[in-house]
N, C-alpha and C positions, 0 to 999 in steps of 0.2 A: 504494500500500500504506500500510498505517497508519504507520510510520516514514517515511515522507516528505509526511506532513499535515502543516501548518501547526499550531501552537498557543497557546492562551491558557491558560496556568497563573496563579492566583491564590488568594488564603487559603481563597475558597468557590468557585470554578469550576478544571473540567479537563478544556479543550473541544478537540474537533479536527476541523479546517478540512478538507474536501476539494476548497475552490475558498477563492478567494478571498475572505477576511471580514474586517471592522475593518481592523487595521494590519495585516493580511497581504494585502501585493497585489501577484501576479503577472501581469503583462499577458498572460502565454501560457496561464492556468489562473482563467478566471473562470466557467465554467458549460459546460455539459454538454446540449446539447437546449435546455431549460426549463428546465431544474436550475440554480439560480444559489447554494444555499447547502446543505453535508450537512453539519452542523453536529452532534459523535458528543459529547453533553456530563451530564457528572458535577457536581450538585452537594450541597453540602453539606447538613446539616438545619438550618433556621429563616433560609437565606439563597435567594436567586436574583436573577430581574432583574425591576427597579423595574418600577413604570409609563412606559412608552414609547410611541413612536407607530411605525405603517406602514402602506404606501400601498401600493394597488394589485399585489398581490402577494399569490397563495394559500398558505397555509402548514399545512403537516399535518405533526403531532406525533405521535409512535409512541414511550413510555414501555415500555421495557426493565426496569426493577426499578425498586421505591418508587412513589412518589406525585408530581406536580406537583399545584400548582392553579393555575387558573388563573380571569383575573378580566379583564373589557374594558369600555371606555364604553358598550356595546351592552345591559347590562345580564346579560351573561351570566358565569355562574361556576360553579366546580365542580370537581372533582378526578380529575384522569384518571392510569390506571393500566394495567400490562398488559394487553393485550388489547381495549383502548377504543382507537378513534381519531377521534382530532380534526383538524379539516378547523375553519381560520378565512380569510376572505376578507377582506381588508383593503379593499379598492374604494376611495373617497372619503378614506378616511382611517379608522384605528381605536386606541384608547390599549391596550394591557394588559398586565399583569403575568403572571409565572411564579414560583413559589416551591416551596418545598420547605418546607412550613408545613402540612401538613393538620389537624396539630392543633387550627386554629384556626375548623378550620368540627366539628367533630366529631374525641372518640377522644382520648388520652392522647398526648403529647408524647413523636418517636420520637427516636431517635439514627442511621437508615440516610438514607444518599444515598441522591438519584434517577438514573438512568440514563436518557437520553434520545436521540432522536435528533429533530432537527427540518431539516424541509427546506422550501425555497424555490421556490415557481413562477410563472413569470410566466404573465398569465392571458392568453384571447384579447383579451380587450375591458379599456382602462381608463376607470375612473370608475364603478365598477358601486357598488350598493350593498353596504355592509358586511355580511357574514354568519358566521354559526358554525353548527356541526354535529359531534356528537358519535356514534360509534357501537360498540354491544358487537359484536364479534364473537370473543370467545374460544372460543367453544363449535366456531364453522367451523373455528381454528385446531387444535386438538386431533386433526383428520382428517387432519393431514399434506398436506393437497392445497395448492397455490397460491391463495390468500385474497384478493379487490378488497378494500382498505383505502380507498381515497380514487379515484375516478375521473371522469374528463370524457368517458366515451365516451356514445354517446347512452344505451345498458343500463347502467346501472351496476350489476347483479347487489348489488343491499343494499351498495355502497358508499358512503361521504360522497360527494357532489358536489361537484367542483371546475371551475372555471368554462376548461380548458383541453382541448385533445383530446389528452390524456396515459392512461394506466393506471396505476395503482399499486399493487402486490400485496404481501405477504407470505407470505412460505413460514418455518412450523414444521415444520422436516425431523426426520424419526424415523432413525435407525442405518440406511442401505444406503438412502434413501428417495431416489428421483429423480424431478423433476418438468421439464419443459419449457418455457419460456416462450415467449407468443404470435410465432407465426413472421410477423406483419405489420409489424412493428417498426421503425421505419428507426434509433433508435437505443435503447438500454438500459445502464442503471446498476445495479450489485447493489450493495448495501453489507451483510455479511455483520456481524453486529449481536454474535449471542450463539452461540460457538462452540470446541472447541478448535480442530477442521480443516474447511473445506466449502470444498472444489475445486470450483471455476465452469470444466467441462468443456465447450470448443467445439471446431473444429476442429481446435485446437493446445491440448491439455489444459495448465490451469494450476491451481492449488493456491494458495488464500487463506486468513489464518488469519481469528481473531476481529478485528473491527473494519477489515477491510482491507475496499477497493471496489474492483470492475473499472468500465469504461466498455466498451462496445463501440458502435460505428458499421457502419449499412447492416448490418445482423443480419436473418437467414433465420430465425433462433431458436435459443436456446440452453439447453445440457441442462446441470442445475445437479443434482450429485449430492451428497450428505452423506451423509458417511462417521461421523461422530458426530453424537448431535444437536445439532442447529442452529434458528436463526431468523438464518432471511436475509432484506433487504427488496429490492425489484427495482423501479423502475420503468421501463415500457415507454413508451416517447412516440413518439410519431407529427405532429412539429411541431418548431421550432429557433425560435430567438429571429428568424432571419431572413428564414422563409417566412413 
């Protein structure tokens, strides 16, 4: 639950861990499946993080409110926002920045935070070539149905491409709105994003607020009801760091 994440509070960030990240490291709590980083982070406007490096490792960005932009050695940049997801595959090696600056490519100089969520995957193969992929699908969200944001399955039904045999979805829940996630699953993560209440109901009904994530393992599938609305993210994998 979200009172027991890990955190990094500072002047321009206010991030939270659901595995193990930076100086917070638990040896019983470092990854999930593939999932090795749920990263639920708030920052400031006209700060974020520098130019950095990262290897071998898929990472897809899902912006909650405001603006990021982002910028990499690949030559690629731009500004991503609700409803856009971004899929970057680090492979070889890749440098890039995030900030909370959009002023600076386009638009008048804001005062909101951005809301993000960033997560971590490790791929099937390493040393692939670096890549990025961006894509709109706010219009699919708005039908309330379970949305592929980011997926490695062979169909990726207009998702980003990520280079592992995972699913990644999004659900925009409407008031009493229930959707099911794929019953093939051997394991799944929700992290319940933007919410007052959305109960992650399976065999033993539980109840999660805003920003909290369940994990389940060896799942038939599981029925996620909202009861207000909500934006829940779910990833379905079908793979573990050590198959």
């Amino acid at each position: 639950m979200l009172g027991d994440r890990s955190k990094t509070k500072i002047s321009w960030l206010d991030s939270k861990h659901s595995f193990s990240f930076g100086g917070h490291y638990d040896p019983d709590n470092t990854h999930h499946g593939l999932l090795l980083v749920n990263n639920d982070d708030i920052v400031r406007p006209g700060a974020g993080f520098e130019t950095h490096p990262h290897q071998d490792m898929e990472i897809v960005t899902w912006v909650l409110q405001g603006s990021l932009v982002h910028q990499d050695s690949t030559g690629h940049s731009g500004v991503i926002y609700p409803g856009l997801a971004q899929r970057m595959s680090a492979g070889t090696g890749i440098l890039h920045s995030e900030k909370n600056d959009s002023w600076r490519l386009a638009g008048e100089q804001h005062t909101d935070p951005v809301h993000f969520v960033q997560m971590w995957v490790v791929p099937d193969e390493p040393g692939i070539t670096p890549g990025y992929e961006q894509l709109e699908i706010d219009h699919e969200l708005l039908s309330g149905a379970l949305v592929p944001v980011a997926s490695g399955m062979d169909k990726h039904d207009g998702a980003a491409a990520i280079r592992i045999k995972n699913r990644y979805a999004a659900l925009h829940a409407r008031p009493a709105a229930t959707r099911t996630a794929r019953a093939a699953a051997r394991r799944a993560f929700s992290c319940t994003c933007s919410c007052p209440e959305a109960p992650w109901t399976s065999r033993a009904p539980a109840q999660v607020n805003a920003g909290d994530a369940v994990r389940v393992t060896a799942t038939g599938g599981q029925q996620i009801s909202a009861i207000e609305p909500a934006e829940i993210l779910v990833w379905e994998m079908h793979a573990t760091i050590a198959s």
